[in-house]
C-alpha positions as CSV (number, residue, x, y, z in Angstrom):
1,X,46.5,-182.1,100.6
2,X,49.0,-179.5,100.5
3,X,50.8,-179.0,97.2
4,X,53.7,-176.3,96.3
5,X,54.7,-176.9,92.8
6,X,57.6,-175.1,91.2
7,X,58.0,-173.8,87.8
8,X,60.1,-171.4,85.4
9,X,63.1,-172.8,85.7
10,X,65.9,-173.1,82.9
11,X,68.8,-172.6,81.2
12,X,70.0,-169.1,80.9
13,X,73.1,-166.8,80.0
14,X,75.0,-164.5,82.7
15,X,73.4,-161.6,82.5
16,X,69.7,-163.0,81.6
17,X,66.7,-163.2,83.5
18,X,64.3,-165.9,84.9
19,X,60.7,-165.8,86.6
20,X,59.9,-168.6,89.0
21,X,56.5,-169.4,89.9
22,X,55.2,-171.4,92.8
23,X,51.4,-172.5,92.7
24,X,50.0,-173.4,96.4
25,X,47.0,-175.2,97.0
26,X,46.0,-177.0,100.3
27,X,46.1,-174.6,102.5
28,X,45.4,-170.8,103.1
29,X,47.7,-169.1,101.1
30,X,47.2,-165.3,102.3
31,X,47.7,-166.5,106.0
32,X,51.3,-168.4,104.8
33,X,54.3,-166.7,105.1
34,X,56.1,-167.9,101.3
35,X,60.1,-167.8,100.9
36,X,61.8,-169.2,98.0
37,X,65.7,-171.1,98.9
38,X,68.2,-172.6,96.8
39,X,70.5,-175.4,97.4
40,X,73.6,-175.6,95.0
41,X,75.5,-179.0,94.4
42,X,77.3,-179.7,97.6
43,X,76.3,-177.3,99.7
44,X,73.5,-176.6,102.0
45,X,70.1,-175.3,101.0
46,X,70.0,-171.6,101.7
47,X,67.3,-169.0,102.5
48,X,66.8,-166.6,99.1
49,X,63.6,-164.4,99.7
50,X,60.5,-164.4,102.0
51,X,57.1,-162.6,101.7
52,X,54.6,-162.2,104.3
53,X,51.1,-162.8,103.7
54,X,49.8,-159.6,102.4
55,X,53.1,-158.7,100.5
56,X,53.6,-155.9,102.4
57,X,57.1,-157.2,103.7
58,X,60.2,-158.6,101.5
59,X,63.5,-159.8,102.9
60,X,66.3,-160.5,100.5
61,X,69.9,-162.3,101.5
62,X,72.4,-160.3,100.3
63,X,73.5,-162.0,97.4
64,X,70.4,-161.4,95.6
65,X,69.5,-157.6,96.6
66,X,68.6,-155.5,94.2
67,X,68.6,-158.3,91.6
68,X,65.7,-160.7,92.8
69,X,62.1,-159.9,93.8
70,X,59.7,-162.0,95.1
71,X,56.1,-160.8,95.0
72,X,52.6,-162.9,95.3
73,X,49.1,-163.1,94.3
74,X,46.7,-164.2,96.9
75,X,44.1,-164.5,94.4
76,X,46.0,-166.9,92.3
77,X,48.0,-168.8,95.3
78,X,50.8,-168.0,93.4
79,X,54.2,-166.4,94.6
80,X,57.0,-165.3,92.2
81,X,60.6,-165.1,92.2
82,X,61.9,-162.5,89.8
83,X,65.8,-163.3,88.8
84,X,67.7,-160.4,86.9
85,X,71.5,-159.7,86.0
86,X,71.8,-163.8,87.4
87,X,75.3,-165.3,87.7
88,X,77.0,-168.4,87.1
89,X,76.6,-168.8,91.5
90,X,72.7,-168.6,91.2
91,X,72.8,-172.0,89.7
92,X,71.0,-174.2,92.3
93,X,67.6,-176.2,92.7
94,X,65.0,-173.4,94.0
95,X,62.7,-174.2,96.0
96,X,59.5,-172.6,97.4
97,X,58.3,-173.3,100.9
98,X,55.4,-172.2,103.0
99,X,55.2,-171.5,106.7
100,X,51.6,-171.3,107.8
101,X,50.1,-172.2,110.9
102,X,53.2,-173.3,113.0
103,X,54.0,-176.3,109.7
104,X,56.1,-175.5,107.0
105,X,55.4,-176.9,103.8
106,X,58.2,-177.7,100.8
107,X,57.7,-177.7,97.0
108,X,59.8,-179.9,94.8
109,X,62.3,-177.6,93.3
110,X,62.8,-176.0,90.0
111,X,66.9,-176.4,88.4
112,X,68.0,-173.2,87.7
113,X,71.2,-172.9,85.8
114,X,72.9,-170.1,84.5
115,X,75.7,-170.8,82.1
116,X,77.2,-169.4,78.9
C-alpha cells in the first residue's frame, strides 16, 4: 500500500536550520508530483513547496523563498525539504503529499517548531 512517512522534524532556534525527509513507497515515485504543506495550530493547512517528477521544476510560496528547498531522489523515493534562517511562524505540522496518477496521497506529518 502506499506509505509517505515524515521525518526530521524538531526543535530549533530562530535562525537554525532543519532537513525534512519524506520516504514513499507504494507507488511510482519518479511519475509523482511531491509537495511538502504545513498546517499551524488554528489555521488551515497551506501549500509550502512542490517538485515535479524529474526535479527539474520547484515552486516555493512566498514565505519560504530563498529560505527552503525541496529537492528529491528518485532512487531512494525520498524528497527533502531543506529549512534555513526558519522563524518562530514556520512552526506547524509538515506534511508531505504525493499527487500521482489523478490520487493524491498524504503522509502523517512531522512537528516542526522553532522557538528560543
Amino acid at each position: 500500500q502506499v506509505q509517505l512517512v515524515e521525518s526530521g522534524g524538531g526543535l530549533v532556534q530562530p535562525g537554525g536550520s532543519l532537513r525534512l525527509s519524506c520516504a514513499a513507497s507504494g507507488f511510482p515515485f519518479s511519475n509523482a508530483i511531491m509537495s511538502w504543506h504545513r498546517q499551524a495550530p488554528g489555521k488551515e493547512r497551506e501549500l509550502v513547496a512542490t517538485i515535479t517528477g524529474t526535479g527539474t521544476t520547484t515552486n516555493y510560496a512566498d514565505s519560504v523563498k530563498g529560505r527552503f528547498t525541496i529537492s528529491r531522489d528518485n532512487a531512494k523515493k525520498t524528497v527533502y525539504l531543506q529549512m534555513n534562517s526558519l522563524k518562530p511562524e514556520d512552526t506547524a505540522v509538515y506534511y508531505c503529499k504525493a499527487n500521482v496518477i489523478l490520487r493524491a496521497y498524504w503522509g502523517q506529518g512531522t512537528q516542526v517548531t522553532v522557538s528560543s
